[in-house]
CHARMM-style PDB file with segment names, atoms N, HN, CA, C and O in Angstrom:
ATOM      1  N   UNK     1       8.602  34.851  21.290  1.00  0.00      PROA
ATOM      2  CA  UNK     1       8.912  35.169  19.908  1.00  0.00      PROA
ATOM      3  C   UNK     1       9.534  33.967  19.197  1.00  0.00      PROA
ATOM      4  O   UNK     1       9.285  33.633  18.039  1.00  0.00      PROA
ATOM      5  N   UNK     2      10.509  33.265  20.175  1.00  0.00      PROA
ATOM      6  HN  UNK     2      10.711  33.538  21.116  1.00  0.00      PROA
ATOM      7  CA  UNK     2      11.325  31.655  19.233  1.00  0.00      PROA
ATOM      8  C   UNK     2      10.207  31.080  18.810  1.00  0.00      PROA
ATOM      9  O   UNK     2      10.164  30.992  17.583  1.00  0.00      PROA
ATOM     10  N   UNK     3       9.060  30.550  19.513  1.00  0.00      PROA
ATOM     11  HN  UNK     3       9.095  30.621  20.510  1.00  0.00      PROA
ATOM     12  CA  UNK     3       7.937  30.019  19.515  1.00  0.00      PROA
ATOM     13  C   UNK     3       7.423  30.275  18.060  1.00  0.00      PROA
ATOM     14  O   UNK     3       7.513  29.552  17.067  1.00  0.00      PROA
ATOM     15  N   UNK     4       6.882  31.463  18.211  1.00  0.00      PROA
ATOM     16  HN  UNK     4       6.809  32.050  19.018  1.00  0.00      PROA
ATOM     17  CA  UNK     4       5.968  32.261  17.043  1.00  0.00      PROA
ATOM     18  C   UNK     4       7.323  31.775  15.983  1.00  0.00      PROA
ATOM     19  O   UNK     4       7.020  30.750  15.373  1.00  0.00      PROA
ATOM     20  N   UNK     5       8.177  32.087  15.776  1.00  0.00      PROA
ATOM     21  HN  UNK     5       8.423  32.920  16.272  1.00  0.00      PROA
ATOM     22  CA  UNK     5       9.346  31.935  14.101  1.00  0.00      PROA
ATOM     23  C   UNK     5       9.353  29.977  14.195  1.00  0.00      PROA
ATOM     24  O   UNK     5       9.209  29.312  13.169  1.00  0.00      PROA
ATOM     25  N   UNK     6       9.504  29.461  15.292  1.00  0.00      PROA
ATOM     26  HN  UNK     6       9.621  30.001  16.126  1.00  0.00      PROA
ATOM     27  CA  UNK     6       8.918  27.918  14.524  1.00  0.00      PROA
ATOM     28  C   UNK     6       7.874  27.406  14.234  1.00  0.00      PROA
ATOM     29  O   UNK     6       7.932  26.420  13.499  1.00  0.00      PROA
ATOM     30  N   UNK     7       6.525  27.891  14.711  1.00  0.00      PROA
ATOM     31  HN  UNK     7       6.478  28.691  15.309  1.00  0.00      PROA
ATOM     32  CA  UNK     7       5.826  27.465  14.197  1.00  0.00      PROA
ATOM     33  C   UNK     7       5.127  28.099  12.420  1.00  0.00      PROA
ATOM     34  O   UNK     7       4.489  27.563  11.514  1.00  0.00      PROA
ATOM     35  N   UNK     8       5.760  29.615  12.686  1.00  0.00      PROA
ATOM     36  HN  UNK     8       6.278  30.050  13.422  1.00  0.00      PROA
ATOM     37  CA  UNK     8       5.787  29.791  10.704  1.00  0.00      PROA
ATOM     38  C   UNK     8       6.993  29.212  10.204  1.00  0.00      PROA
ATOM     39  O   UNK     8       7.232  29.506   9.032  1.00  0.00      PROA
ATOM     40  N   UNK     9       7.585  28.680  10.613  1.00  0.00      PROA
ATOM     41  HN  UNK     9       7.392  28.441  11.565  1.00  0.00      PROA
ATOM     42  CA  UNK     9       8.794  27.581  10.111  1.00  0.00      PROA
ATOM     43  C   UNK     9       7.995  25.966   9.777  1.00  0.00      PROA
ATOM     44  O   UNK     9       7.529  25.486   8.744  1.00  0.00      PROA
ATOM     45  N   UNK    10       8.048  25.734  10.411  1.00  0.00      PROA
ATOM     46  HN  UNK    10       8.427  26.124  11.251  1.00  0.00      PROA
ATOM     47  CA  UNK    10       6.574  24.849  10.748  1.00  0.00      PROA
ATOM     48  C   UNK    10       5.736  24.873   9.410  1.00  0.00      PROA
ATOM     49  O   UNK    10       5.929  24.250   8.366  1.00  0.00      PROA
ATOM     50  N   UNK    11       4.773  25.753   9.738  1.00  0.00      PROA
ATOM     51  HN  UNK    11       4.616  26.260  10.586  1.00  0.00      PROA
ATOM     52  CA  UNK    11       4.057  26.086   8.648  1.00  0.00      PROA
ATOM     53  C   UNK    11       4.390  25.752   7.332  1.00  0.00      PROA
ATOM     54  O   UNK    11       3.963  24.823   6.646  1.00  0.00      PROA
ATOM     55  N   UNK    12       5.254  26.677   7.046  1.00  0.00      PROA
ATOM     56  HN  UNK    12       5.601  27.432   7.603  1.00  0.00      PROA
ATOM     57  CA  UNK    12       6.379  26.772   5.710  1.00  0.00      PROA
ATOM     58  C   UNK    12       6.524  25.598   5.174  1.00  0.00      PROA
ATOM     59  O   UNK    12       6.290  25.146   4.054  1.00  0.00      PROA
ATOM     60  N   UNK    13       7.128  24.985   6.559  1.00  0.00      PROA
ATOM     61  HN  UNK    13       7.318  25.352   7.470  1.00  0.00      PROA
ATOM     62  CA  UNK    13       7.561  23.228   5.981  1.00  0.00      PROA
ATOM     63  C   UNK    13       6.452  22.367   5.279  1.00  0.00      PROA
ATOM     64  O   UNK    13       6.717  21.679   4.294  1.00  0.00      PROA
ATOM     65  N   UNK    14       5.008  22.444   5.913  1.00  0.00      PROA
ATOM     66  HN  UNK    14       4.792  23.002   6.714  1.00  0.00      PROA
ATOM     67  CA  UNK    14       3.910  21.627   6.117  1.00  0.00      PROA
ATOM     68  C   UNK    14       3.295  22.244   4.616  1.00  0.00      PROA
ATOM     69  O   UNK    14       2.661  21.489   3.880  1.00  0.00      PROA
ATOM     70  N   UNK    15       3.508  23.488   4.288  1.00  0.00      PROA
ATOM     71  HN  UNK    15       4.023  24.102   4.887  1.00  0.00      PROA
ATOM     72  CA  UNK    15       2.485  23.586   2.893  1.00  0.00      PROA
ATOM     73  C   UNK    15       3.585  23.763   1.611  1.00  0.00      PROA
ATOM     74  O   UNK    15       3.194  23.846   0.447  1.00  0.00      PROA
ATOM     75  N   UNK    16       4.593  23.796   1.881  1.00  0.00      PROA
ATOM     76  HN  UNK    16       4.911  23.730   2.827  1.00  0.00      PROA
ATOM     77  CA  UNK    16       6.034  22.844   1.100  1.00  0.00      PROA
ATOM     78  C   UNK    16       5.628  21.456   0.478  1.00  0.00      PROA
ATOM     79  O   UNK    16       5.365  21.099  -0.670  1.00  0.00      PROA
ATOM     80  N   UNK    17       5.681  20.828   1.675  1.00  0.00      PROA
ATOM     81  HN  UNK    17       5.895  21.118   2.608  1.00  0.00      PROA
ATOM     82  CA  UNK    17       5.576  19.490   2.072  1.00  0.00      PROA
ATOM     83  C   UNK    17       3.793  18.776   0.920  1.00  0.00      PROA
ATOM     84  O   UNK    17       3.795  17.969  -0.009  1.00  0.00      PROA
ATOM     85  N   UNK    18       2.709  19.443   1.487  1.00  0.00      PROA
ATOM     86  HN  UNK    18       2.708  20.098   2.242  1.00  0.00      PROA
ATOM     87  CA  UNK    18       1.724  19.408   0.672  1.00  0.00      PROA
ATOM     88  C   UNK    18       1.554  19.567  -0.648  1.00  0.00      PROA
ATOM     89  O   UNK    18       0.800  18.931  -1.384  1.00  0.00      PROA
ATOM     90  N   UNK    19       2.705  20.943  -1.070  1.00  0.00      PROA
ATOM     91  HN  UNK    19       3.318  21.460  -0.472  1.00  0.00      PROA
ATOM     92  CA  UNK    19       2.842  21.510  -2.538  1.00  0.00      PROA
ATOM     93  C   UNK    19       3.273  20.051  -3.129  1.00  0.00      PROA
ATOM     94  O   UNK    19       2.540  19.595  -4.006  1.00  0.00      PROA
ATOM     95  N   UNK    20       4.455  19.245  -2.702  1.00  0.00      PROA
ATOM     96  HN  UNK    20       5.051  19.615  -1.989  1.00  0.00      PROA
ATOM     97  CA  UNK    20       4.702  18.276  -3.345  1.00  0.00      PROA
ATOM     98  C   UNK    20       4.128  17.111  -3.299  1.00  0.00      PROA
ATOM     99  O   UNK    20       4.403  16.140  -4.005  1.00  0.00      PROA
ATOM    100  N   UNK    21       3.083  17.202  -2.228  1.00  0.00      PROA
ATOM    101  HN  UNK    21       2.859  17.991  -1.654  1.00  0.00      PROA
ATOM    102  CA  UNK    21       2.141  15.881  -2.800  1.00  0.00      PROA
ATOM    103  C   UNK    21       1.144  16.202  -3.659  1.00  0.00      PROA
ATOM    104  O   UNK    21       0.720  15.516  -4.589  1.00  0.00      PROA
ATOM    105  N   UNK    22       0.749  17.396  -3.269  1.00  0.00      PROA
ATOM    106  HN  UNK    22       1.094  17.954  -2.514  1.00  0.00      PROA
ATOM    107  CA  UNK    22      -0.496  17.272  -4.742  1.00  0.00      PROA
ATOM    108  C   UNK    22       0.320  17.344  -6.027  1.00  0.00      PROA
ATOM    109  O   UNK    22      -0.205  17.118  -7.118  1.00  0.00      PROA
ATOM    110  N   UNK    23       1.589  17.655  -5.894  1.00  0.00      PROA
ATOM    111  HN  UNK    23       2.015  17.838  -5.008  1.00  0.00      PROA
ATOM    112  CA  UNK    23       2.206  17.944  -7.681  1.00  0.00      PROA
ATOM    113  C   UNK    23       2.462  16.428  -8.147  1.00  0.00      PROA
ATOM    114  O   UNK    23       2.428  16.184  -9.353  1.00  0.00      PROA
ATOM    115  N   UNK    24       2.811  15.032  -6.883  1.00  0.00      PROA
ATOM    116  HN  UNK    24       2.839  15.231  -5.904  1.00  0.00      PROA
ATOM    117  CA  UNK    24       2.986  13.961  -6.999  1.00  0.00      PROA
ATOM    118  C   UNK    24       1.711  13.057  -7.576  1.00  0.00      PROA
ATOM    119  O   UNK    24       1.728  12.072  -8.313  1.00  0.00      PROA
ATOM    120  N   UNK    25       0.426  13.878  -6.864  1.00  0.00      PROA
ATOM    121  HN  UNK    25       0.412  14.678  -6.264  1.00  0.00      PROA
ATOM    122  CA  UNK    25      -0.672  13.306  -7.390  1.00  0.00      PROA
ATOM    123  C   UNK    25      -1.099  13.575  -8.456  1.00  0.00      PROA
ATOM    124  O   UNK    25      -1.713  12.803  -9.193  1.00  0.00      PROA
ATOM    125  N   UNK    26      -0.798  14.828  -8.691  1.00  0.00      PROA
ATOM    126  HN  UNK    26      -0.300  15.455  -8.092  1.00  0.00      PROA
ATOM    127  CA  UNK    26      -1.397  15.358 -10.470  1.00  0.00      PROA
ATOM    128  C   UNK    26      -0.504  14.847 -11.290  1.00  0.00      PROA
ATOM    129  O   UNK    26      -0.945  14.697 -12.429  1.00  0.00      PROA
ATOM    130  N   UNK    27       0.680  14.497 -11.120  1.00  0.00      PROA
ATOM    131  HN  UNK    27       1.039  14.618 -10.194  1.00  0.00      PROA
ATOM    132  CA  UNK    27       1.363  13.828 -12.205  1.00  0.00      PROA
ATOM    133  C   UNK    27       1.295  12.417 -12.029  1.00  0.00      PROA
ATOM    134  O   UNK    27       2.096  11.720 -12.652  1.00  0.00      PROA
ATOM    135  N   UNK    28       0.234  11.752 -11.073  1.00  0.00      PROA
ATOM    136  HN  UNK    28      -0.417  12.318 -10.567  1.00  0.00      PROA
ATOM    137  CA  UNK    28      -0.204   9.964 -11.241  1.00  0.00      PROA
ATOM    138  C   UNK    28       0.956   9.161 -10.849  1.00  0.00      PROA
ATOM    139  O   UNK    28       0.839   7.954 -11.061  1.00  0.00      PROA
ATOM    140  N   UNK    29       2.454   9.714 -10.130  1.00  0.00      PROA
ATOM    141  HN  UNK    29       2.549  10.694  -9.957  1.00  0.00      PROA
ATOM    142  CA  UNK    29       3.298   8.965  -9.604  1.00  0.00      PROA
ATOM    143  C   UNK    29       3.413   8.452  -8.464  1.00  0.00      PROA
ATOM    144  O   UNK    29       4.376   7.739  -8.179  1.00  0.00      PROA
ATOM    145  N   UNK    30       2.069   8.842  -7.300  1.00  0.00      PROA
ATOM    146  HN  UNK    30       1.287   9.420  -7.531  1.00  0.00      PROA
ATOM    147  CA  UNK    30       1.439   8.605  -6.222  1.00  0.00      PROA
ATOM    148  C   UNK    30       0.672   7.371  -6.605  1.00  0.00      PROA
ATOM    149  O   UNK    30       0.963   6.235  -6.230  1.00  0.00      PROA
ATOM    150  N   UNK    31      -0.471   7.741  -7.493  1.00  0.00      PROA
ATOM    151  HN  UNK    31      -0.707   8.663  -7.797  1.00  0.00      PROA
ATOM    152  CA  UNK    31      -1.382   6.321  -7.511  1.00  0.00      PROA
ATOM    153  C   UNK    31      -0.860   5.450  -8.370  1.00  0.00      PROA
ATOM    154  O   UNK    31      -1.611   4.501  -8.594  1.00  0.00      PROA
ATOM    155  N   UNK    32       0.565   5.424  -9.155  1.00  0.00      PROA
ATOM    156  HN  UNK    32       1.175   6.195  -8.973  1.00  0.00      PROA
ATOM    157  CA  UNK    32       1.403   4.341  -9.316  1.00  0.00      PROA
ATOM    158  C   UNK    32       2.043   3.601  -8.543  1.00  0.00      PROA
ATOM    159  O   UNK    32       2.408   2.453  -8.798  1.00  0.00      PROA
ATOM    160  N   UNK    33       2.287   4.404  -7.211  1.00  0.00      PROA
ATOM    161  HN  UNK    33       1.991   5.337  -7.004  1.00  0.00      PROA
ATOM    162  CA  UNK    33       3.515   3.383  -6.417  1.00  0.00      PROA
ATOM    163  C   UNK    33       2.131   2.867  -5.891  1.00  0.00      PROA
ATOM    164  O   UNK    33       2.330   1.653  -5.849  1.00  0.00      PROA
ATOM    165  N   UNK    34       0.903   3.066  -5.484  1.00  0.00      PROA
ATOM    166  HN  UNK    34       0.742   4.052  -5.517  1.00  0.00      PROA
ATOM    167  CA  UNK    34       0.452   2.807  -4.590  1.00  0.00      PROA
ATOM    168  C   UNK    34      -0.615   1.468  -5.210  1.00  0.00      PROA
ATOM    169  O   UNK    34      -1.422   0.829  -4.535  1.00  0.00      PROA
ATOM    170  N   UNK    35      -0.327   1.308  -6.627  1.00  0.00      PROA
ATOM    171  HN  UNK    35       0.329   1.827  -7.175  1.00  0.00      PROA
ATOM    172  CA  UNK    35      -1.274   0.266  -7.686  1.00  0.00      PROA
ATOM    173  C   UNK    35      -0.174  -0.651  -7.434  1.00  0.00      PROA
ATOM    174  O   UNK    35      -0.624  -1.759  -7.141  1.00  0.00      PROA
ATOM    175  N   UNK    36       1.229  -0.608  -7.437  1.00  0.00      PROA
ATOM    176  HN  UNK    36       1.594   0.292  -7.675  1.00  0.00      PROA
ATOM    177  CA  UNK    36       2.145  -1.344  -7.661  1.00  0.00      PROA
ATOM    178  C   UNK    36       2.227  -2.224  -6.402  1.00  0.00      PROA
ATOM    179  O   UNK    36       2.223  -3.454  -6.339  1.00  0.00      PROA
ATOM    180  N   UNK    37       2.300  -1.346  -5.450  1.00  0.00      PROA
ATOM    181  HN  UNK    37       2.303  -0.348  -5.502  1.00  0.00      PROA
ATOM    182  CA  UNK    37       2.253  -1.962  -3.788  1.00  0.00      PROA
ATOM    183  C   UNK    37       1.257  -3.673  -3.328  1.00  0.00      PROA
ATOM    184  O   UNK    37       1.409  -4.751  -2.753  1.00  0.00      PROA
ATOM    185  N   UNK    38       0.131  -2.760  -4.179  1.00  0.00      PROA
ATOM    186  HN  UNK    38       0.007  -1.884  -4.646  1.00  0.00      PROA
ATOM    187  CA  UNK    38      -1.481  -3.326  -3.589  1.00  0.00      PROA
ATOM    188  C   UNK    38      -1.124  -4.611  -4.677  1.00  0.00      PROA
ATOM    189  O   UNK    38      -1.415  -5.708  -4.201  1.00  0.00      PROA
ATOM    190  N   UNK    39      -0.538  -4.652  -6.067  1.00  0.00      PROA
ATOM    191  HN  UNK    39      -0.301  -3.761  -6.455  1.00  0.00      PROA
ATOM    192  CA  UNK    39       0.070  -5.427  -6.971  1.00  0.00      PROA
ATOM    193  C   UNK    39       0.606  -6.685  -6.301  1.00  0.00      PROA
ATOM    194  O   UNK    39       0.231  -7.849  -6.443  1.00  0.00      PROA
ATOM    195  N   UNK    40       1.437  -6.249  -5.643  1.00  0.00      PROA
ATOM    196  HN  UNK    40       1.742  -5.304  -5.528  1.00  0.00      PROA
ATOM    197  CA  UNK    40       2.440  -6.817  -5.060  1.00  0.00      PROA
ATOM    198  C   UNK    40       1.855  -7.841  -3.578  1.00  0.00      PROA
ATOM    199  O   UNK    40       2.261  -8.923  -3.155  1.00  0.00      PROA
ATOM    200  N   UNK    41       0.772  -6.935  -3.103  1.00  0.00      PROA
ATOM    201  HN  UNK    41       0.442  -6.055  -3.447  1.00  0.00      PROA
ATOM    202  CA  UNK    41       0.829  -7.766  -2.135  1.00  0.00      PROA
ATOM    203  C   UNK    41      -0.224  -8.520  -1.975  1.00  0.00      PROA
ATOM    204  O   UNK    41      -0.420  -9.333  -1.071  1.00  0.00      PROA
ATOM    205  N   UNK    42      -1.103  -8.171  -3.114  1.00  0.00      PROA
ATOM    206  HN  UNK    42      -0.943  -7.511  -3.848  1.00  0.00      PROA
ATOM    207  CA  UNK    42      -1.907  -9.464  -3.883  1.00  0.00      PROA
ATOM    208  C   UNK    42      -1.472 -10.570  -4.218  1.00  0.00      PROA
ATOM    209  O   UNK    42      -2.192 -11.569  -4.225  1.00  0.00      PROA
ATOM    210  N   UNK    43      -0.121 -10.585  -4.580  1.00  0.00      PROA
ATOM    211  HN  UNK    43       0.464  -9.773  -4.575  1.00  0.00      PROA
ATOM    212  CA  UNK    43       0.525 -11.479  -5.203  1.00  0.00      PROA
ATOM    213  C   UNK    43       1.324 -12.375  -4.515  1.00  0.00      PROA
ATOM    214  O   UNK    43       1.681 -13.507  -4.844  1.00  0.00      PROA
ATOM    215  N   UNK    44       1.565 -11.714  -3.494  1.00  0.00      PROA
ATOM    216  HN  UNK    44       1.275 -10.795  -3.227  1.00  0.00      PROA
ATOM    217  CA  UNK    44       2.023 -12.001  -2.039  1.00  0.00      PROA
ATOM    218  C   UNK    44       0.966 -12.873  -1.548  1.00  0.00      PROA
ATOM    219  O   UNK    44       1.223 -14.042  -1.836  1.00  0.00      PROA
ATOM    220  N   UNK    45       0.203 -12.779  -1.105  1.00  0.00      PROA
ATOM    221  HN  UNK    45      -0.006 -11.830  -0.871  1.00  0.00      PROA
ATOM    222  CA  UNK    45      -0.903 -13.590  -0.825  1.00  0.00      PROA
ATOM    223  C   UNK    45      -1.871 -14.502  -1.255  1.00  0.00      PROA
ATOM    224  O   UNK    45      -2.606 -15.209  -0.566  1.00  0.00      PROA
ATOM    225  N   UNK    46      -1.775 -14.389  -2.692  1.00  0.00      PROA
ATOM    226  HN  UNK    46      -1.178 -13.814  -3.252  1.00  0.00      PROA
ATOM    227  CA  UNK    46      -2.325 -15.272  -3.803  1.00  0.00      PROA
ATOM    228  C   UNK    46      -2.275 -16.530  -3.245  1.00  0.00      PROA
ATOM    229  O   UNK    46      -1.268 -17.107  -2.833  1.00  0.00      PROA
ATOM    230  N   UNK    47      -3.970 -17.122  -3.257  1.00  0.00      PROA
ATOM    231  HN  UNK    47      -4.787 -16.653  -3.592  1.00  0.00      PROA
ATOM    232  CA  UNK    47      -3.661 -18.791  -3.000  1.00  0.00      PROA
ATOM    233  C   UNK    47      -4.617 -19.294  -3.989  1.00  0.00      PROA
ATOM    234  O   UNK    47      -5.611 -18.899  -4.600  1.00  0.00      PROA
ATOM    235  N   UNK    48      -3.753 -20.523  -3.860  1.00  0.00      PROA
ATOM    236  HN  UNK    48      -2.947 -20.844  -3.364  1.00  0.00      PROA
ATOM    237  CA  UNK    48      -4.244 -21.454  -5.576  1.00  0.00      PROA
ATOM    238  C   UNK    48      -5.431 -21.185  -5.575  1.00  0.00      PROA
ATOM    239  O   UNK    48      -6.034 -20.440  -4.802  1.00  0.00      PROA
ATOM    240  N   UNK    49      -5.912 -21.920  -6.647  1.00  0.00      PROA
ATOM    241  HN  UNK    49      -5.422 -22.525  -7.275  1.00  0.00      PROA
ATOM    242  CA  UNK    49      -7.473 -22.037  -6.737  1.00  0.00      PROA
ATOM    243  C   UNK    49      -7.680 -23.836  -6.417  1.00  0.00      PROA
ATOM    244  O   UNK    49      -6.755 -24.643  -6.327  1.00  0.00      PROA
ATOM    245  N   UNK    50      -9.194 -24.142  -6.283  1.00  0.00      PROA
ATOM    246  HN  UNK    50      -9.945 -23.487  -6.356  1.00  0.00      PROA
ATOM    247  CA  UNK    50      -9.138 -25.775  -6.056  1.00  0.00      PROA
ATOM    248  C   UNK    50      -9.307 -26.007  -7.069  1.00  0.00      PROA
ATOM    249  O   UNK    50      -9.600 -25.205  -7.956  1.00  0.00      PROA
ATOM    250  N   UNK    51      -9.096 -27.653  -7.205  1.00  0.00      PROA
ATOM    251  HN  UNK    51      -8.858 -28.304  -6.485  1.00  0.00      PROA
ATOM    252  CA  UNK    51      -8.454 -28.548  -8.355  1.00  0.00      PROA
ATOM    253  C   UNK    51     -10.343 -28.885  -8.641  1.00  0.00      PROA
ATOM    254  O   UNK    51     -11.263 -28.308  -8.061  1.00  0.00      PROA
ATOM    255  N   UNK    52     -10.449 -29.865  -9.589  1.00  0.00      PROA
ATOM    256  HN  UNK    52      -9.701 -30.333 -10.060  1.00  0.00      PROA
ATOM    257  CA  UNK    52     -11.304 -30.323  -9.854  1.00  0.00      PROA
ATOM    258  C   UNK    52     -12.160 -31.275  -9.741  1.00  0.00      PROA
ATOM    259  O   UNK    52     -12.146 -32.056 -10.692  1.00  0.00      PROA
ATOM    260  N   UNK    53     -13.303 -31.616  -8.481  1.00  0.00      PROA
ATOM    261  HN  UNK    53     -13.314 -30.981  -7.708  1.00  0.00      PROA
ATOM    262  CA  UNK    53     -13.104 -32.850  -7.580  1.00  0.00      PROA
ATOM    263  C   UNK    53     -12.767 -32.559  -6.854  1.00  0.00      PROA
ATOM    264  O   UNK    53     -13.100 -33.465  -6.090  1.00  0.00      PROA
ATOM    265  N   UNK    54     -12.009 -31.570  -6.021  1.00  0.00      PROA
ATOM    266  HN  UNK    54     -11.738 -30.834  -6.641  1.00  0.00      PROA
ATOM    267  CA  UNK    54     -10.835 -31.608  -4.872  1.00  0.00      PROA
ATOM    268  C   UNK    54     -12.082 -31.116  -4.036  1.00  0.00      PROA
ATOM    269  O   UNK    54     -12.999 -30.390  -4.420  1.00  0.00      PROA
ATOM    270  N   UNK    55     -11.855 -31.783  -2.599  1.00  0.00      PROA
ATOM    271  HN  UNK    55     -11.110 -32.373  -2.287  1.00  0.00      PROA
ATOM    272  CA  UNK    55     -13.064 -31.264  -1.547  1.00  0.00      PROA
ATOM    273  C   UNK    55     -11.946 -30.324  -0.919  1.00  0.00      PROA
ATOM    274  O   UNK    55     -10.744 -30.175  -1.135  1.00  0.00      PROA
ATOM    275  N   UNK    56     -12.964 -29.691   0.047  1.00  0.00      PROA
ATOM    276  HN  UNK    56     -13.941 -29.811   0.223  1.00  0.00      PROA
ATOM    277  CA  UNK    56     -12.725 -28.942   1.429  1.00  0.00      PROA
ATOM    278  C   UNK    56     -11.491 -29.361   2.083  1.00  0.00      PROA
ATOM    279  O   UNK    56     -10.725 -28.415   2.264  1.00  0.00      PROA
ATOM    280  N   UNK    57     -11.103 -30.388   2.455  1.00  0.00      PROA
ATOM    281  HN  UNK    57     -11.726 -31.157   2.308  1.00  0.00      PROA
ATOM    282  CA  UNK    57     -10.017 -31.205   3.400  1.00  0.00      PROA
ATOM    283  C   UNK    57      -9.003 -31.310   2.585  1.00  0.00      PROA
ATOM    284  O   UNK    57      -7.883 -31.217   3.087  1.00  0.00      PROA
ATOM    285  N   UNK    58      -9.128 -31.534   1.103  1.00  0.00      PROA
ATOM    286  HN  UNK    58     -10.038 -31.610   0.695  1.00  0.00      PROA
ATOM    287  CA  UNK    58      -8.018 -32.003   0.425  1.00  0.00      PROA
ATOM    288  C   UNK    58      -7.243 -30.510  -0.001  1.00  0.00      PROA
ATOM    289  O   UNK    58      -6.038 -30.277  -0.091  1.00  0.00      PROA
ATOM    290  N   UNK    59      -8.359 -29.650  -0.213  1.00  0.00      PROA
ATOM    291  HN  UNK    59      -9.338 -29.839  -0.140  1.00  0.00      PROA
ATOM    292  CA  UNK    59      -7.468 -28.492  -0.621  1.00  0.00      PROA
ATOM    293  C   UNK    59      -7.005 -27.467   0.480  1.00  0.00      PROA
ATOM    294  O   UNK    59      -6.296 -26.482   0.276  1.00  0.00      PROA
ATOM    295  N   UNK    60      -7.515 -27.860   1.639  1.00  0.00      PROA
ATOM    296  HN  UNK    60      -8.091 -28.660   1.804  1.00  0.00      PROA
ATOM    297  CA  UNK    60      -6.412 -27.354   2.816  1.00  0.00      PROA
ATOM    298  C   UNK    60      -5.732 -27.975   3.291  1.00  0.00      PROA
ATOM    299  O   UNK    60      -5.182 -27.677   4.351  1.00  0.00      PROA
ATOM    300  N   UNK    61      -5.593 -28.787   2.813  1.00  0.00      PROA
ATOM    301  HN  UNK    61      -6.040 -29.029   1.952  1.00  0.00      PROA
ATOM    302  CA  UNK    61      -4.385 -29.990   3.388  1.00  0.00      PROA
ATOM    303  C   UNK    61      -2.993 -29.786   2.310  1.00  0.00      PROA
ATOM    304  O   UNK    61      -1.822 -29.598   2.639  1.00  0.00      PROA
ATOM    305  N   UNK    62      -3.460 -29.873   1.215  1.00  0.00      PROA
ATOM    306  HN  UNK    62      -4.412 -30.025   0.948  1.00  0.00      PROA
ATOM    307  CA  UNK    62      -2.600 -28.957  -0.422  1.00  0.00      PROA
ATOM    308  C   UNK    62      -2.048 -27.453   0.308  1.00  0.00      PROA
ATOM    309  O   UNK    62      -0.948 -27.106   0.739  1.00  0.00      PROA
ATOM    310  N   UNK    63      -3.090 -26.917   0.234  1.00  0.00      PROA
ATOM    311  HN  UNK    63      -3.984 -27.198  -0.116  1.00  0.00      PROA
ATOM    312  CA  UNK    63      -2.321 -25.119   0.386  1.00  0.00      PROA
ATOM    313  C   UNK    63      -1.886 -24.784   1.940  1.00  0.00      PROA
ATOM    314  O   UNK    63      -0.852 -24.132   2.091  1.00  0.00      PROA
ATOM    315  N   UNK    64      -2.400 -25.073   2.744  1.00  0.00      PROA
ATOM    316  HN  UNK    64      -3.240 -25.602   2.621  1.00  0.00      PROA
ATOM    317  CA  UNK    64      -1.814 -24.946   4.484  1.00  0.00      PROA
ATOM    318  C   UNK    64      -1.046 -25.787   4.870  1.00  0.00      PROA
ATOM    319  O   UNK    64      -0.360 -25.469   5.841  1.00  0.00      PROA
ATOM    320  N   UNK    65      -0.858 -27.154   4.284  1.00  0.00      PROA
ATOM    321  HN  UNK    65      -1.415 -27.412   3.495  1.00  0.00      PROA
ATOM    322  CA  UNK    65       0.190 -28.205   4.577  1.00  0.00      PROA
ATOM    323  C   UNK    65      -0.677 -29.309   5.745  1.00  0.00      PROA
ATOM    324  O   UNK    65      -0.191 -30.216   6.420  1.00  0.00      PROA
ATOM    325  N   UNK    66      -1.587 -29.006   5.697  1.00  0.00      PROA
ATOM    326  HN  UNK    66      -1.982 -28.269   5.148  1.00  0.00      PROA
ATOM    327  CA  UNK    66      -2.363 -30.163   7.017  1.00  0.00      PROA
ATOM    328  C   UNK    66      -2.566 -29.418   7.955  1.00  0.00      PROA
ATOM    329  O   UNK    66      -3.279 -29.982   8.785  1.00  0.00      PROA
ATOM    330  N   UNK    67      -2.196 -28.076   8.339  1.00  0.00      PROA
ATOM    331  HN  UNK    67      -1.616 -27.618   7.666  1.00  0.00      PROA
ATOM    332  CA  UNK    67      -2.492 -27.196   9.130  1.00  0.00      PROA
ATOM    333  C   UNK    67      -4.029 -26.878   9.426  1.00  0.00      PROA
ATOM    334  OT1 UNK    67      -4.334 -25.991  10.223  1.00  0.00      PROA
TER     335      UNK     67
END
């Protein structure tokens, strides 16, 4: 019987838990944090663009350090 009352405890929790993500998604504050993130770690990773003239060797030698 403990069994059976946690897992509708359980339950309870899990479509709780769901109620507030779809209410997070219908109000677009989900696919905001998640535009902001991907934002971010674009930006994070952003590497220059090459110069003009600049070959192969010169512009990884510029952005990797000679690496």
């Amino acid at each position: 019987m403990e069994m059976m009352n946690r897992a509708i405890e359980d339950a309870a929790d899990f479509s709780d838990m769901l109620t507030k993500l779809e209410q997070r998604a219908s109000d677009g504050h989900l696919a905001k944090t998640l535009r902001e993130q991907v934002d971010q770690l674009e930006a994070a990773h952003a590497r220059p663009v090459k110069r003009p003239g600049e070959n192969r060797v010169k512009y990884r030698s510029r952005v990797y350090g000679g690496s």
